[in-house]
C-alpha positions in Angstrom: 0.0 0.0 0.0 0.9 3.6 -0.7 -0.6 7.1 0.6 -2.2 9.2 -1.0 -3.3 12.8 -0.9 -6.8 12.8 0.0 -6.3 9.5 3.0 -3.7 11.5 4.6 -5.6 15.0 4.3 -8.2 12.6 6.5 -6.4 11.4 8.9 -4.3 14.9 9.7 -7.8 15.9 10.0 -8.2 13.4 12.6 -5.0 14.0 13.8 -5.2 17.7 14.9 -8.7 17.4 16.1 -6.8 15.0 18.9 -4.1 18.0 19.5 -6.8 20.3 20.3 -9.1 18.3 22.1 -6.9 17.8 25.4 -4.7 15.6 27.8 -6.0 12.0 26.8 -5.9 12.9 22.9 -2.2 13.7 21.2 -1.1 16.1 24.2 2.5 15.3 25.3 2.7 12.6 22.9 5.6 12.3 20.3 3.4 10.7 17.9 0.1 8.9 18.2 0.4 5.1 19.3 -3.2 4.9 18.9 -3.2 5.8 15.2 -1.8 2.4 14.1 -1.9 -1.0 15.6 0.1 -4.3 14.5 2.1 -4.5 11.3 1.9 -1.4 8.9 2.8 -2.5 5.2 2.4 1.0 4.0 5.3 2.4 2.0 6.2 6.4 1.9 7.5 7.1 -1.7 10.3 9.8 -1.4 11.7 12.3 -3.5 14.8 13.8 -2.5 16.4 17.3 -4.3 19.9 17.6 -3.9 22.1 15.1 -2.9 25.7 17.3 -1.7 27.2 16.5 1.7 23.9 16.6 3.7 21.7 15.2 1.0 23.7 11.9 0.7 23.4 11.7 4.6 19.6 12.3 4.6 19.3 9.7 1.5 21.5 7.2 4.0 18.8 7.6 6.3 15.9 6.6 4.0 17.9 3.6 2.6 18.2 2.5 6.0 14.2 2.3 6.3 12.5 -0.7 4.5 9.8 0.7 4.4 10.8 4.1 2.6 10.6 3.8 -1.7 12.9 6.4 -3.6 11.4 6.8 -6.9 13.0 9.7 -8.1 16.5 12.3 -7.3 17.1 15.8 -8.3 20.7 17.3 -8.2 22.1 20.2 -11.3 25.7 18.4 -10.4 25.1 14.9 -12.5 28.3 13.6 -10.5 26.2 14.3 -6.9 23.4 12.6 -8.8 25.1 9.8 -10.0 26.0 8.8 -6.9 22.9 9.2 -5.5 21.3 6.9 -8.2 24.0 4.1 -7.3 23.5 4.5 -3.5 19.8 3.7 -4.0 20.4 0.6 -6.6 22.9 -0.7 -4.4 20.8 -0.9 -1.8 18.7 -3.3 -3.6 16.1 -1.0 -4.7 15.2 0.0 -7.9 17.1 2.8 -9.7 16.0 6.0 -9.1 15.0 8.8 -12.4 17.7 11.4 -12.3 16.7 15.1 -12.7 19.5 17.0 -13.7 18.3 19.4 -16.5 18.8 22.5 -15.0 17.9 24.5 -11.9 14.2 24.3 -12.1 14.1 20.6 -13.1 12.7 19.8 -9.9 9.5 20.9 -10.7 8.9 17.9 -12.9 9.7 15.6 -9.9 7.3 17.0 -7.3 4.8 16.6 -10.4 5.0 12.6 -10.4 2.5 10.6 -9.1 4.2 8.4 -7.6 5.9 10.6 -4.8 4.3 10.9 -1.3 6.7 13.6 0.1 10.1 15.5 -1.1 13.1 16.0 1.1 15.1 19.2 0.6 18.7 19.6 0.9 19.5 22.1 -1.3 21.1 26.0 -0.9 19.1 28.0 1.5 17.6 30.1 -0.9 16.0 27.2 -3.0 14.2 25.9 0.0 11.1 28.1 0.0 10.0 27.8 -3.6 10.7 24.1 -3.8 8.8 23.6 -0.5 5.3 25.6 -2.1 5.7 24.2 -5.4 5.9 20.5 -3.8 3.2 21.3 -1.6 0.9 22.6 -4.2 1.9 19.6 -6.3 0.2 17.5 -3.4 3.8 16.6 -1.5 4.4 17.0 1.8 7.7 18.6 2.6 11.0 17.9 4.8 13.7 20.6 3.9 16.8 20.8 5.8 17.8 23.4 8.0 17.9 27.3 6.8 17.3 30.5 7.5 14.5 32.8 6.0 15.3 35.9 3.3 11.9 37.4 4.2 8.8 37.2 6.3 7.3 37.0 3.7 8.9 33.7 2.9 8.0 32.5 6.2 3.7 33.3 5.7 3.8 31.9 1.7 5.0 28.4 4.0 2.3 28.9 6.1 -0.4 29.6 4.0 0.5 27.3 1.2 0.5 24.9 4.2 -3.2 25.5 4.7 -4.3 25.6 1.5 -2.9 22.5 0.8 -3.4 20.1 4.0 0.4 19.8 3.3 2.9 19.2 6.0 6.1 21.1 6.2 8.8 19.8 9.2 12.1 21.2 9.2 14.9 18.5 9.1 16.0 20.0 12.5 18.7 17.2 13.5 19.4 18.9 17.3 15.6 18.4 18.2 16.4 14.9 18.3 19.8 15.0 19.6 19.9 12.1 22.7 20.8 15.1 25.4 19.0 17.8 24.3 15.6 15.2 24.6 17.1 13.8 27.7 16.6 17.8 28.9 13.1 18.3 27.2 12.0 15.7 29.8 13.5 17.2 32.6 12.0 20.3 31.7 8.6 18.7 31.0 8.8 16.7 34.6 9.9 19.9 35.7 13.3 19.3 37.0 14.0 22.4 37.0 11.3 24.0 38.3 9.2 27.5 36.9 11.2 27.8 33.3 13.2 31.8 33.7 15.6 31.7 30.9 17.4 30.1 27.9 21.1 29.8 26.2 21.4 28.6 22.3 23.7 29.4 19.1 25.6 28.3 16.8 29.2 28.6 17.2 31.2 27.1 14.8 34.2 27.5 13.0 33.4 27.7 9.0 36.2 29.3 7.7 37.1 26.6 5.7 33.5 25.9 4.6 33.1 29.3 3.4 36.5 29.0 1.4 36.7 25.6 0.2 38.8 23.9 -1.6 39.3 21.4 1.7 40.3 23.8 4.3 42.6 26.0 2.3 41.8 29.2 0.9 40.9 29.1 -2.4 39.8 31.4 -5.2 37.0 29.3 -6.2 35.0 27.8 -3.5 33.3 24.2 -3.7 30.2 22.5 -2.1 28.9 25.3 0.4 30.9 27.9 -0.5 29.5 28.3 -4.2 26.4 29.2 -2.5 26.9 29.7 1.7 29.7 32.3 1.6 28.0 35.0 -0.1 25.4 35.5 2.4 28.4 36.6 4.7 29.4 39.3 2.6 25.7 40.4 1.9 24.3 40.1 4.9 24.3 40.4 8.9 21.7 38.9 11.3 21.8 34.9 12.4 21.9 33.8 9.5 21.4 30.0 10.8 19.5 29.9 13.8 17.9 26.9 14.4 20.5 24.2 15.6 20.4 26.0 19.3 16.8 27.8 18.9 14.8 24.3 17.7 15.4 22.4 21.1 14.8 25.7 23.4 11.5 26.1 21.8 10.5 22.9 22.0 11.8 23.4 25.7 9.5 26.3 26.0 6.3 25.1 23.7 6.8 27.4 21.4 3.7 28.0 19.4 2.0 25.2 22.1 0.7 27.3 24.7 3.3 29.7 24.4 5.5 31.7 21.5 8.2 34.0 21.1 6.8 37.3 20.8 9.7 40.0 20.1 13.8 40.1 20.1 16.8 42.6 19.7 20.1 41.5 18.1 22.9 43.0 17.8 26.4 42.4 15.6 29.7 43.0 16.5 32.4 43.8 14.1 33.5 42.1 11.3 36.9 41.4 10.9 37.9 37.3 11.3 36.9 36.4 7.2 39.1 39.5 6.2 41.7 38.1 8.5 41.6 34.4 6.8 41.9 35.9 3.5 45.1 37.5 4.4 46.6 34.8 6.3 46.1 31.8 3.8 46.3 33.9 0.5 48.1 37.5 1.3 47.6 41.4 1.2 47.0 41.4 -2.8 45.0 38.9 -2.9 41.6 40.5 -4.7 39.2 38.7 -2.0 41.0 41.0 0.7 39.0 44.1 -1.1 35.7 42.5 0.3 33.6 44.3 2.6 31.8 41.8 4.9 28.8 42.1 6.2 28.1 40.2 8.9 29.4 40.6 12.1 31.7 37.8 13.7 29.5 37.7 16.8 25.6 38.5 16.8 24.0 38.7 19.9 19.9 38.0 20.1 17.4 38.7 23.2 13.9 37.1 22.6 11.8 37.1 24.7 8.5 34.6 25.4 4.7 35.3 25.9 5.6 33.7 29.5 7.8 36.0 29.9 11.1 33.5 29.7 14.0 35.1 27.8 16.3 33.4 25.3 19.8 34.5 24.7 20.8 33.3 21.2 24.4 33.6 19.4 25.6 33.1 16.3 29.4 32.9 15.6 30.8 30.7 11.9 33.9 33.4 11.3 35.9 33.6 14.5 38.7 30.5 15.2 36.8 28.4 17.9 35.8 24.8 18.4 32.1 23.9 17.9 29.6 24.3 20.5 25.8 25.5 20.7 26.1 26.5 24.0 23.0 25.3 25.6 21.3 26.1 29.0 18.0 25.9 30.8 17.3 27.3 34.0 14.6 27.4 36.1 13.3 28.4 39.6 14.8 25.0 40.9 18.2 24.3 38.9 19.9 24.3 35.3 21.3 22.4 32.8 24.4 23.8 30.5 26.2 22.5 27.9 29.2 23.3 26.1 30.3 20.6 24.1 33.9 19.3 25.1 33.7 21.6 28.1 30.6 20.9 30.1 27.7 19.0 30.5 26.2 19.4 33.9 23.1 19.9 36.0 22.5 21.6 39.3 19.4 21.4 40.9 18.7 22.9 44.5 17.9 20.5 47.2 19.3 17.8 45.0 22.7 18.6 43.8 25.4 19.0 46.5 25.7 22.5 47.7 26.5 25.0 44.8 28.6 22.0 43.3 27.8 20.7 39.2 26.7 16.9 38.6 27.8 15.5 35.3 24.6 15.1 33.1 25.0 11.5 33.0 24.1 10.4 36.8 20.6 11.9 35.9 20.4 9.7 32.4 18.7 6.5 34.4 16.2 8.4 35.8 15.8 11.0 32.4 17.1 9.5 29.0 14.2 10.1 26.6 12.0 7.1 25.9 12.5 7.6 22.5 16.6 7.2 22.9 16.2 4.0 24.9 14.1 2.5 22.4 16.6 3.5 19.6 20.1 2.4 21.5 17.9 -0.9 21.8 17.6 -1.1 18.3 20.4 -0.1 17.4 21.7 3.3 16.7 22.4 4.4 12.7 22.4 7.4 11.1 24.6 10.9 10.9 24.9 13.9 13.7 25.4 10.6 16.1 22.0 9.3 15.0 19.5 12.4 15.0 19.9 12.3 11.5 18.1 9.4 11.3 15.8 9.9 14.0 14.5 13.2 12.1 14.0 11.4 8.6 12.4 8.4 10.6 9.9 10.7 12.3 8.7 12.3 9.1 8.4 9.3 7.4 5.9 7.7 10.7 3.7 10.8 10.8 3.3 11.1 7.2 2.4 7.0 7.4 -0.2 7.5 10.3 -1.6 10.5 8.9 -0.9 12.8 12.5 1.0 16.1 12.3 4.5 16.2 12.1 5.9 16.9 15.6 7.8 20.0 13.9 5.1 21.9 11.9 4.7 24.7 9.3 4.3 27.1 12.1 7.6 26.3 13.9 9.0 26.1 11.1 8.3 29.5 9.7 9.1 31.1 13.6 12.5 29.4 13.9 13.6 30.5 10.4 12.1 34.0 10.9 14.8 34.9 13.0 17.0 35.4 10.5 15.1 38.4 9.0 14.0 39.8 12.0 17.6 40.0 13.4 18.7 41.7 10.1 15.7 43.9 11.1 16.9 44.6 14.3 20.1 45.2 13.8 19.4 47.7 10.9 17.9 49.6 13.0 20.3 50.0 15.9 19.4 47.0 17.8 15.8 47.8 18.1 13.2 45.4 19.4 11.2 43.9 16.5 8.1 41.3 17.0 7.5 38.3 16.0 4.6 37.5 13.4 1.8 35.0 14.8 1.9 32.5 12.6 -0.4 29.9 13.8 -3.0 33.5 13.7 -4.3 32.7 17.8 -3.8 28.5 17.2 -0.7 28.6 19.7 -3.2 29.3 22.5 -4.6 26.1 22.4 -2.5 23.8 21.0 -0.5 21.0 23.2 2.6 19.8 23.1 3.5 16.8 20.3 7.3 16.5 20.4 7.3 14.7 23.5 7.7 11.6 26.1 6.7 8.3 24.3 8.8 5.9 22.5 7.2 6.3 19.6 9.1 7.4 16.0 
């Protein structure tokens, strides 16, 4: 059996009826165990545009799930889609049909009829039009991580979203990351107590990234930097927000009772890119005449209808190991994470006196239900297995027919950032609100990415 549009618009029906009804429908649930019973024979029928460094991983993913069909792959570079094409024959599955034409090519895949969903892993800008086209060719959508251009990007999501009965989930590997969901259950068993405040970003050294060859500066750049590196030079905000910001809001039901309702941000100088160019090429080189935009440190404020606050950074052009540098604190205790530095938990009346515990004593008594099931099965996949976990749970929801535990609307408020810290900053760090996507729905709405083992 395969899906098709009008069983799934059905069932999502179904499906979001039981998220607004209350606490014994879908609330607090990470998907709905009630939905299916016993074996499920049902295939989801892929597509997949662009298959660079991230798309291969995300195609991994799918070949590792028997019950996922890839009928067709769309890359411009035929060598990315060659190899693509052989992945999925190799796998003992039947070859793939390559798109390849040129850069709107994809719009003859989301067309076919034998496609359930698309997955997107393609340069940032791409992401929005391929996402509304595929959904208004009857496909739901899973595009990897990005920030927005525009607001406006973020509502044509949403309302194509609607009009459609389409889902759109955000490929948001961190949400599934084994500690951050060990921490959403502390928060949601309330660990910590009354939730005050938040720490996120995305540090991370991307030099080389931005001026590839390898890690050596180069004149012409290859994989991200054809497209990644100009944003750098024409732009300054957080310009890739969600890797820290996805698990906070989950932390904080964002648009589930709760939503981010304004933020300032604020840049720093820019001088580390400028720096690079010098050091690994020299003073005549003709990058060094490049005025960079963005700022090598941007500094966000948001702040909650709850009144919790968020502090969120974003750092890719200073020299630094990686680290999102997470923390949750509450009335009772906090968590905080620095990866290779920290990873502790203090909670009052608990924790010896104004001493840190390493976050692994609380892992019996905290590891996600979800994680225990998936060490038990065994643990596959990229980003240390959230890679697969994120493909595996838009594949069940788009099976069962539920809403995907990320949604349009947290999708287009996570990836809004990016605008509205441009916004800010343009205007001398002023505060700047947040749209309403979900236009009231966040008022009522319980939480979904949450406590069962279910994926």
């Amino acid at each position: 059996m395969t899906l098709n549009r009008r069983d799934f618009v059905k069932r999502a029906a179904l499906g979001a009826g039981a998220v607004m009804i209350g606490d014994k429908a879908i609330s607090n649930t990470f998907t709905s165990p009630t939905i299916l019973k016993g074996k499920d024979d049902r295939v989801v029928r892929l597509g997949i545009i662009g298959v660079g460094g991230m798309g291969t991983n995300l195609l991994k993913s799918c070949l590792a799930m028997p019950d996922v069909q890839i009928p067709a792959i769309c890359d411009i570079s035929t060598t990315a889609l060659t190899r693509a094409l052989d992945l999925v024959e190799e796998s003992g599955r039947k070859r793939p049909e390559g798109y390849s034409k040129d850069e709107h090519d994809y719009l003859n895949l989301v067309t076919r009829d034998d496609i359930d969903a698309v997955i997107i892993a393609t340069p940032w800008l791409w992401h929005t039009p391929m996402c509304v086209a595929a959904m208004k060719a009857g496909k739901h959508v899973a595009p990897e991580v990005w920030g927005a251009s525009t607001i406006e990007e973020c509502w044509e999501l949403v309302r194509t979203a609607e009009e459609t009965g389409m889902q759109c989930m955000m490929l948001e590997n961190h949400c599934f990351d084994r500690i951050e969901m060990s921490v959403l259950k502390m928060v949601r068993d309330g660990l910590f107590g009354e939730m005050l405040h938040y720490e996120c970003g995305y540090c991370h050294d991307l030099r080389g990234v931005k001026f590839r060859p390898g890690a050596e500066f180069g004149e012409k750049g290859e994989g991200e930097a054809r497209w990644r590196t100009i944003h750098s030079q024409k732009r300054n905000g957080d310009l890739y927000p969600t890797h820290g910001l996805g698990p906070i809001a989950n932390y904080m039901d964002d648009n589930r009772g709760n939503r981010m309702i304004s933020l300032t941000s604020t840049a720093s100088k820019s001088r580390s890119l400028h720096e690079y160019i010098v050091q690994r090429g020299d003073n005549g080189h003709p990058n060094t005449e490049i005025d960079w935009m963005l700022g090598d440190v941007i500094t966000t404020v948001i702040k909650t209808q709850k009144g919790e606050t968020i502090t969120l950074t974003h750092d890719t052009n200073s020299p630094r190991p990686y680290s999102n540098n997470m923390m949750a604190q509450g009335t009772k205790g906090l968590w905080i994470y620095h990866r290779g530095l920290c990873n502790s938990v203090y909670v009052e009346g608990r924790s010896p006196g104004h001493r840190w515990e390493g976050w692994e004593k609380y892992i019996p008594e905290f590891e996600h239900p979800l994680w225990k099931k998936f060490m038990e099965d065994g643990i596959r996949g990229d980003h240390g297995g959230a890679g697969y976990l994120k493909v595996r749970s838009f594949v069940e929801c788009i099976k069962r027919g539920i809403p995907t535990v990320i949604d349009v609307y947290d999708t287009a408020a996570w990836i809004a950032v990016t605008p509205l810290t441009e916004k800010s900053i343009a205007l001398g760090s002023a505060p700047v609100e947040f749209p309403d996507f979900t236009n009231g729905k966040w008022l009522h709405n319980k939480p979904i990415f949450g406590l069962t083992d279910e994926y």
